[in-house]
C-alpha positions in Angstrom: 238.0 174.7 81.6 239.2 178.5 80.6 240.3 179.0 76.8 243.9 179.0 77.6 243.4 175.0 79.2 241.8 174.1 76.0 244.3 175.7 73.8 246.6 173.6 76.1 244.8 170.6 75.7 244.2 170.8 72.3 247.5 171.0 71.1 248.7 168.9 73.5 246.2 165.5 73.6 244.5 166.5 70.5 246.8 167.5 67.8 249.8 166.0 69.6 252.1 169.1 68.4 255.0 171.2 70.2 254.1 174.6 71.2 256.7 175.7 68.4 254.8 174.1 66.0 251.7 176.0 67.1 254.2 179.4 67.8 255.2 178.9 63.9 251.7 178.8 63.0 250.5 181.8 65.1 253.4 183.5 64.4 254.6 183.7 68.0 257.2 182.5 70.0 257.2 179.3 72.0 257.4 181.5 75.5 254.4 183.4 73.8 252.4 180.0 73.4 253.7 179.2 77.0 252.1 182.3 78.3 249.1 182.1 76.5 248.7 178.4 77.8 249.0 178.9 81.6 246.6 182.3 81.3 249.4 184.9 81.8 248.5 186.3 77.7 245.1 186.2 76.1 244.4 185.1 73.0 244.1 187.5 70.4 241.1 187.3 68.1 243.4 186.7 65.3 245.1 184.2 67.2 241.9 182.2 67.0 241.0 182.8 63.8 244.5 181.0 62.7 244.0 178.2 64.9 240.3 177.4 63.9 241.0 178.1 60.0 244.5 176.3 60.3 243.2 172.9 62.3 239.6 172.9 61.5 239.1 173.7 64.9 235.5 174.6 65.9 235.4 178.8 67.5 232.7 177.9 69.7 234.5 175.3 70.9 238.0 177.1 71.5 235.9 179.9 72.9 233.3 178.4 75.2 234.1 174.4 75.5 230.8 173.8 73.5 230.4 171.1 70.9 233.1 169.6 69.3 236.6 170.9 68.9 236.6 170.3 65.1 234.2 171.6 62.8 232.3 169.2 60.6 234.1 168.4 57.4 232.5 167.4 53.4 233.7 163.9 51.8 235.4 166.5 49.9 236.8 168.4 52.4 238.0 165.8 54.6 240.2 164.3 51.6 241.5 167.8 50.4 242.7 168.4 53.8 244.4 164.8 54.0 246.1 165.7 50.6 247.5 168.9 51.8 249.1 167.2 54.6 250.4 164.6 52.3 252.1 167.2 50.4 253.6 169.2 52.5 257.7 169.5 51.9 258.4 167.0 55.0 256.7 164.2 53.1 258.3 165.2 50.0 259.5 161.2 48.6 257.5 159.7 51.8 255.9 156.2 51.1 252.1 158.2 50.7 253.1 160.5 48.4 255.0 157.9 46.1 251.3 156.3 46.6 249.7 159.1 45.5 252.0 159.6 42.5 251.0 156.3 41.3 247.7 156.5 41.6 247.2 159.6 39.5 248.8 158.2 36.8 246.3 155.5 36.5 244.2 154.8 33.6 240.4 154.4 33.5 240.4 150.5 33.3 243.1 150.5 36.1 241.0 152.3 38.4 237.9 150.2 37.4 240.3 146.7 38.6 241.1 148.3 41.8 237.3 149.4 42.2 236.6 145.9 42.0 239.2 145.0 44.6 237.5 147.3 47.1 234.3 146.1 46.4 235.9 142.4 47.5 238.0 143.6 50.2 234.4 145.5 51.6 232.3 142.2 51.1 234.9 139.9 52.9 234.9 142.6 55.8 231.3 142.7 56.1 231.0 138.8 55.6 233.4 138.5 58.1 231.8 140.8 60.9 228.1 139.4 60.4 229.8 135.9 61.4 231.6 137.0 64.6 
């Protein structure tokens, strides 16, 4: 598979966006990404760049097909990057964010009750699996 099939792919079956999604965030037109993605265009090396630092996606990958697509991600990491998509202005009032909201107005006793939830909801999980 050349780069411009796993471009394809990965936008397509992987990050399940529209080429003007992936135009807006290359800054190129959606002919451009049509181009790039049948092999008529290359890919710039800044084109790349934006795509790996924008989706997480691993260079090597995009580059070569080896390893994974995404590059590996912290605890940390993982749940900044699910924030960010949480905030974005298309989610602005959306059910997670009003979640979110919520949750970070909390106090310390408040999070220690739903700590205790968790732990529950965990234990009737794995009480549940080991007697299946």
């Amino acid at each position: 598979m050349e780069i411009h099939e796993r471009l394809k792919h990965l936008r397509k079956n992987i990050l399940k966006i529209t080429q003007d999604e992936l135009g807006e965030a290359l800054g190129l037109s959606k002919s451009n990404i049509s181009n790039i993605e049948i092999g008529r265009i290359s890919l710039t090396d800044r084109n790349i760049q934006v795509i790996c630092a924008t989706y997480n996606v691993n260079e090597d990958w995009l580059k070569t097909g080896e390893g994974n697509p995404f590059n590996e991600l912290s605890e940390q990491e993982e749940l900044a990057a699910w924030m960010g998509s949480i905030m974005k202005p298309e989610n602005d009032g959306g059910t997670k964010q009003r979640i979110i909201r919520i949750l970070s107005r909390l106090e310390d006793d408040e999070w220690e009750a739903i700590e205790k939830i968790a732990v529950r909801i965990a234990e009737e999980f794995k009480d549940k699996g080991e007697n299946e």
